[in-house]
C-alpha positions in Angstrom: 94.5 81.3 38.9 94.3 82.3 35.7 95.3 85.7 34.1 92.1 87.7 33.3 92.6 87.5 29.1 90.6 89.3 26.7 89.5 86.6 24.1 89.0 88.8 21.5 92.3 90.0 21.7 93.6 86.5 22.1 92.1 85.7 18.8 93.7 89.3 17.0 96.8 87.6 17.9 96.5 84.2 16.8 95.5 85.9 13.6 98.6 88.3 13.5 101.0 85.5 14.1 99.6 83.5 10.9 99.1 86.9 8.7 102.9 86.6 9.0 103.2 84.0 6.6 100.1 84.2 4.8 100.3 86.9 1.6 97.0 88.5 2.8 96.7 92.3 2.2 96.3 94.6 5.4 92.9 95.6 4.2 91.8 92.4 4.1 93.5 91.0 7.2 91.2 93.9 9.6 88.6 92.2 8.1 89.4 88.9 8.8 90.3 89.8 12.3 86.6 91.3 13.1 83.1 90.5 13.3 80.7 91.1 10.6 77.6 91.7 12.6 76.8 91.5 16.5 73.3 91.7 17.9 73.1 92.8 20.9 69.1 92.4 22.7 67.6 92.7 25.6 64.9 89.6 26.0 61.8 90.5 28.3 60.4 87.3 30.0 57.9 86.6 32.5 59.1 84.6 35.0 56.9 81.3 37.0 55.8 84.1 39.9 54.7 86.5 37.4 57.3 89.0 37.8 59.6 90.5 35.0 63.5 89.8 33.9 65.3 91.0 31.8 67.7 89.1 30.3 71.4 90.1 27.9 71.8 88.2 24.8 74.3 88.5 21.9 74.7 86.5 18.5 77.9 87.3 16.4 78.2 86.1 13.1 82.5 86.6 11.9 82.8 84.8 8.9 80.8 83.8 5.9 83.0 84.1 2.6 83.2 79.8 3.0 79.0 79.3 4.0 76.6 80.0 6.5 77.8 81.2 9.6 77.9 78.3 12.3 78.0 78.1 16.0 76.8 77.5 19.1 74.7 79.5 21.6 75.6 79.6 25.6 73.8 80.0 28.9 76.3 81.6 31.3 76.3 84.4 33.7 79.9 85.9 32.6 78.5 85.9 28.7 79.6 89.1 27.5 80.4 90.8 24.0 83.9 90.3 23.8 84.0 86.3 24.3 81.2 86.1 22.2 83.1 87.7 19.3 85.9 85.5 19.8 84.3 82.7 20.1 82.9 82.9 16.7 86.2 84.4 14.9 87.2 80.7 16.3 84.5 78.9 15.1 85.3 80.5 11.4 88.9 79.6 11.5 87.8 75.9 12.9 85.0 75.3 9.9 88.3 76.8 7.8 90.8 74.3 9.1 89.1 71.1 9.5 87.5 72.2 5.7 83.7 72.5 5.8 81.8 74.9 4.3 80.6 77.0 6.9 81.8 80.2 8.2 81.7 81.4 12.2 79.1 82.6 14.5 78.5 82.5 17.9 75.3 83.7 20.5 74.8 83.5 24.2 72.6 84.8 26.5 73.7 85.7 30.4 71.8 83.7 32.6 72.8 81.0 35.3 69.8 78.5 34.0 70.5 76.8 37.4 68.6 79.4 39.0 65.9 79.1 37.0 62.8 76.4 35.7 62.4 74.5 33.0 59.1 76.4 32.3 61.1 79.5 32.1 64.0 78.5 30.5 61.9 77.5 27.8 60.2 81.1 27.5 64.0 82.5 27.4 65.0 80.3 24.5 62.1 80.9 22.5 62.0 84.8 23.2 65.5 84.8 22.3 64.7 82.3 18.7 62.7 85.3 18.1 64.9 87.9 18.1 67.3 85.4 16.0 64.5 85.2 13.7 65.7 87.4 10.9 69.1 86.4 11.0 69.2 82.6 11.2 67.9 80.4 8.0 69.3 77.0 6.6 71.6 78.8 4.5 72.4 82.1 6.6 73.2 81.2 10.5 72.8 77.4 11.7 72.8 77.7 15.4 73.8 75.2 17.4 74.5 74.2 21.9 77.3 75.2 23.5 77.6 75.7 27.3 74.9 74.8 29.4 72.8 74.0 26.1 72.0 70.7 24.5 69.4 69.1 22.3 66.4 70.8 24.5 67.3 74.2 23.7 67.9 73.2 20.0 64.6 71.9 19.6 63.1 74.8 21.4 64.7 77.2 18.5 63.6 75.2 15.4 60.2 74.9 16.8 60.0 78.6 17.4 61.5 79.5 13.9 59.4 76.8 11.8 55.9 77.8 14.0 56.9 82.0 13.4 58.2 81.4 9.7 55.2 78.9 8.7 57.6 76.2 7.3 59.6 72.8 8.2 63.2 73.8 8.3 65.0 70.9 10.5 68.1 72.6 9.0 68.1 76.3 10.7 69.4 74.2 13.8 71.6 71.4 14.9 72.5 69.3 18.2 69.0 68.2 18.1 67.4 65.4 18.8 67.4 61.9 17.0 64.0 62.3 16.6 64.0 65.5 15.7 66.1 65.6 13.2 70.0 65.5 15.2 72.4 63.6 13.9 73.8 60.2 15.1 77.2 60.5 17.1 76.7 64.0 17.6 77.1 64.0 21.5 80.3 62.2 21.3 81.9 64.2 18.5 83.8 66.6 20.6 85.5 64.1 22.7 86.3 61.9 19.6 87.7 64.4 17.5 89.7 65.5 20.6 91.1 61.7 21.2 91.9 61.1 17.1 93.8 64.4 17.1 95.9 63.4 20.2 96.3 59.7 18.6 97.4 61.1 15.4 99.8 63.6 17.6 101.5 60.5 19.3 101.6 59.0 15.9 103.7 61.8 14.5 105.9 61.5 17.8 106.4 58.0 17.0 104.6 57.1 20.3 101.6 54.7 20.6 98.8 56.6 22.6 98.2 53.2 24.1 101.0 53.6 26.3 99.7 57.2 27.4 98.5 58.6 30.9 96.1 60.8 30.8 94.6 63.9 32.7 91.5 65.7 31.7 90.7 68.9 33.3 86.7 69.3 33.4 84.1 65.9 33.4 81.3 67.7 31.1 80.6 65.8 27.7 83.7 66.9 26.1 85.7 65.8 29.1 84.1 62.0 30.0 83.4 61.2 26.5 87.4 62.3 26.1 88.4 60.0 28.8 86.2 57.0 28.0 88.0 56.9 24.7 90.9 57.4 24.7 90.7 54.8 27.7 89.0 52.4 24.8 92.6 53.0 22.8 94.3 51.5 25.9 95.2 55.1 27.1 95.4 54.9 31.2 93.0 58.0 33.0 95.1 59.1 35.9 93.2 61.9 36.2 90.0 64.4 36.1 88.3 67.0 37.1 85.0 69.5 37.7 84.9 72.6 39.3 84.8 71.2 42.7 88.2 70.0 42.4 89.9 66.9 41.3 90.9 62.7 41.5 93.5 61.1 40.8 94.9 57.7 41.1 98.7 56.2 39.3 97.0 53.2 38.2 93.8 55.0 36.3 90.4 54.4 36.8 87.4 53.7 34.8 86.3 56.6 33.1 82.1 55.3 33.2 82.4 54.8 36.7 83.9 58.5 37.8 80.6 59.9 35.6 78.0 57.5 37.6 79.8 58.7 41.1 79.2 62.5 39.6 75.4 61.9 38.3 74.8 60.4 41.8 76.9 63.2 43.8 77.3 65.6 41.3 81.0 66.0 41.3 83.7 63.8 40.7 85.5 64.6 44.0 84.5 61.7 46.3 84.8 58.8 43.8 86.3 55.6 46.4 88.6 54.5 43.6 91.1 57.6 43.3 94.4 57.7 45.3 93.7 61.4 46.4 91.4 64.5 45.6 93.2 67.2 44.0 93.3 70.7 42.7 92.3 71.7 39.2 95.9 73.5 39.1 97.6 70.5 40.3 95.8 68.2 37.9 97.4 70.5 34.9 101.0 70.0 35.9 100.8 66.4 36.7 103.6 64.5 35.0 101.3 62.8 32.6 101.9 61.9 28.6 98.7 63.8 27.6 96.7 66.7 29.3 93.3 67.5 28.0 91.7 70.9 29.1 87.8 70.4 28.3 86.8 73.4 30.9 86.2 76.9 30.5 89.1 79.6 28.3 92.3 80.6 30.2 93.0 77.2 31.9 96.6 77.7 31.7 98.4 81.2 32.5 102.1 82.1 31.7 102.9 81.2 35.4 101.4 78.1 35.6 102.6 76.9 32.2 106.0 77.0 33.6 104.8 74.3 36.0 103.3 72.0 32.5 105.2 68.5 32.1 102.9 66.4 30.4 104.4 65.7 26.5 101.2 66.9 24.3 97.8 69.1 24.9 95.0 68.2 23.2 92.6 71.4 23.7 88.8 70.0 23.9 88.1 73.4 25.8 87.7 76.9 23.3 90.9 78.9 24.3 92.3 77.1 27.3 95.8 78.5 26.8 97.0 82.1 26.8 99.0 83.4 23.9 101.7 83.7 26.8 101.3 80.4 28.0 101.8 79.2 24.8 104.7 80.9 24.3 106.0 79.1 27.1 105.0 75.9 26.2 106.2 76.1 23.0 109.7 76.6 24.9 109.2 73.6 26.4 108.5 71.7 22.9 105.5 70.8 24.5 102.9 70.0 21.6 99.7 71.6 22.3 96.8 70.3 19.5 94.9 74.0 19.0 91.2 73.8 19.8 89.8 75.0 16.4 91.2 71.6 15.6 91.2 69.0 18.3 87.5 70.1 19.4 86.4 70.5 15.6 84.1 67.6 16.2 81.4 69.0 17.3 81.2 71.6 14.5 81.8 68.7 11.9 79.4 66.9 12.8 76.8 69.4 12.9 77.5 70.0 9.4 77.2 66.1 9.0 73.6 67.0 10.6 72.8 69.8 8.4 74.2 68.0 5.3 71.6 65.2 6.2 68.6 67.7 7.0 69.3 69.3 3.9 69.0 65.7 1.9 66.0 64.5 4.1 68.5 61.4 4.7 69.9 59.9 8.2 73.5 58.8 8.0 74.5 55.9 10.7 76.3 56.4 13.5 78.8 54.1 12.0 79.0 56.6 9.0 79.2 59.4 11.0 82.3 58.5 13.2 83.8 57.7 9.7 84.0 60.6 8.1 84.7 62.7 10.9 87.9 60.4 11.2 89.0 60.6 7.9 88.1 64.6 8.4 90.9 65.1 11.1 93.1 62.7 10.6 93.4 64.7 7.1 93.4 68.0 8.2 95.8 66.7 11.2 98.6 65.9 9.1 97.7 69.3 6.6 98.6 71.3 9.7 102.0 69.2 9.8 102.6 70.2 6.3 102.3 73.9 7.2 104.3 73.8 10.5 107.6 72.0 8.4 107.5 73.9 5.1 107.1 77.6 6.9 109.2 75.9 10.2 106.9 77.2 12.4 107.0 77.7 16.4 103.4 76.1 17.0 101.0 74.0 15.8 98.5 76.7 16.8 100.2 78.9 14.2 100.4 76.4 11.6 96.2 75.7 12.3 95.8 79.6 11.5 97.7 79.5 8.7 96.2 77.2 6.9 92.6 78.5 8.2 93.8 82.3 7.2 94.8 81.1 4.0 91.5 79.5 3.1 89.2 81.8 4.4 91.3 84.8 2.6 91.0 82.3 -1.1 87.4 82.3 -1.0 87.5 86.2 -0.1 89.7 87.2 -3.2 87.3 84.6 -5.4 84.5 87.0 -4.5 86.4 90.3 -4.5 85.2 94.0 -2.9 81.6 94.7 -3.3 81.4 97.6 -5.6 
């Protein structure tokens, strides 16, 4: 089991580590490591029976000195301030690494929407869209889904916005819809990203990711889309998982399959072509040539990175290592890809989709997946720059350094506010 870590001081340290080699004044630096703004509301909805809930939701925005604040919003019962602030320190230091214009924000509201209808799930998204009303605009806070959000929720929010604000504004929002504006490739983007970051990791190894086994903790989108692939690239899928627990099987599986058994069943655990069921813990030290976390933060603990063998960590997950962990992984020159790269995808592409709402012009799919190659295959071998020429202990480092020091530029080019 994981350690209970405070995200938000998770992130303070990333940042510290970086500031080390960054020349970023201290003034400066407590800005960097803190939120702008938070909101903080209570949403009032009626529920199917008539009766009253009240419901928590938060919207952070970090970042803006490089654009409009981006990020997702997330429907989960632990949603609290703290992860929420995190979560949108990382989302500026990701639009700042894989170098789009766009700064950091994040929202969620704290709600299991198992528990609750379509009908009113609907009234929670658009109370909540109006309470984001004054903050969110094409060029002030693009929202976008996250946990148990997708193109639903999206086109819930612009619909609420444009009706309240009298306008068409297909831009205030992304992860929408084909037909209502989204962008082509943009389910898949976390999961490609993910896979080209690990492909160009092997590269720099001098390995062929072709030749890889592979074990992905957590079958969501970013997690299947992971597996199918890298299995694509000639990769073999030992293993995966969901939080009912895990499959595995030494001669790999096919990835499409495993998510048909757990539409139909609605877990992975079960599927007649794995070897055994596992654990979620044993599925992260399986001897395996590439381990991709694509569940919740805090994955991996100290304790059980000591148990890690597998050669490289892509993270498709937002903070699936501990600082300590990765202190021990780094001991073990095991080379973890940082999430606010390898899962910079999905953030890259909704600027692709915001770009294209902004022009009134729809980019192919084809075009799409291009430019978010050449997007981190480049940034990819930037952060190798940075980890050689300031010999550096982590990749994760190196991503923050080079985040820090472009996010501090376009501070200094604007300088204090009188």
């Amino acid at each position: 089991m994981a350690d209970e870590v405070n995200p938000f001081e998770s992130l303070g340290e990333q940042i510290d580590d970086a500031a080390q080699y960054v020349d970023v004044s201290d003034g400066m630096l407590e800005r960097l490591k803190n939120p702008e703004r938070v909101l903080e509301t209570n949403l009032t909805v009626e529920m199917d029976d008539g009766t009253t809930e009240v419901f928590t939701a938060y919207r952070s925005q970090f970042n803006g000195d490089r654009g409009p604040y981006k990020g997702g919003i997330r429907y989960h019962p632990e949603v609290n301030r703290e992860e929420v602030k995190a979560l949108s320190g990382w989302m500026a230091y990701k639009t700042a690494v894989v170098g789009i214009p766009l700064g950091g924000g994040k929202g969620g509201i704290v709600i299991d929407p198992e528990q609750y209808s379509e009908n009113e799930l609907e009234r929670v998204t658009r109370s909540f869209a109006k309470e984001l009303r004054p903050l969110i605009g094409v060029d002030k806070d693009i929202p976008a889904p996250d946990v148990n959000t997708g193109q639903r929720e999206m086109n819930w929010i612009k619909d609420t916005y444009e009706t309240l604000e009298n306008t068409t504004e297909p831009g205030v929002i992304t992860g929408k819809s084909i037909a209502d504006g989204g962008s082509e490739g943009r389910v898949e983007a976390t999961g490609r990203s993910t896979v080209l970051a690990a492909r160009e990791a092997f590269d720099y190894r001098d390995e062929d990711i072709a030749d890889a086994t592979v074990a992905i903790q957590g079958y969501g989108n970013a997690g299947w889309i992971t597996a199918d692939l890298v299995d694509e690239m000639g990769a073999t899928v030992v293993a995966v998982s969901d939080s009912s627990g895990g499959i595995y099987s030494e001669d790999g599986f096919d990835p499409v399959a495993v998510k048909d058994h757990k539409n139909e069943t609605g877990s992975v655990v079960g599927y007649h072509g794995a070897d055994e069921e596992i654990s979620n813990d044993d599925l992260l030290t399986l001897d395996v040539d590439l381990l991709v976390p694509a569940a919740l933060g805090n994955a991996i603990d100290a304790e059980l990175a000591e148990d890690v063998t597998a050669d490289v960590i892509s993270e498709a997950a937002n903070g699936p290592i501990t600082p300590a962990a990765d202190e021990v992984l780094s001991e073990k020159d095991v080379l973890v890809i940082p999430d606010i790269l390898a899962n910079a995808g999905g953030v890259t592409v909704s600027y692709f989709e915001w770009v294209q709402n902004r022009q009134r012009f729809h980019w192919t799919e084809e075009r799409v997946n291009n430019e978010l190659e050449s997007i981190i295959v480049e940034q990819f071998w930037n952060l190798v720059d940075a980890f050689e020429d300031h010999d550096l202990s982590t990749f994760r480092v190196a991503a923050y350094v080079v985040a820090l020091q472009r996010i501090d530029d376009a501070a200094e080019e604007f300088g204090p506010w009188p």
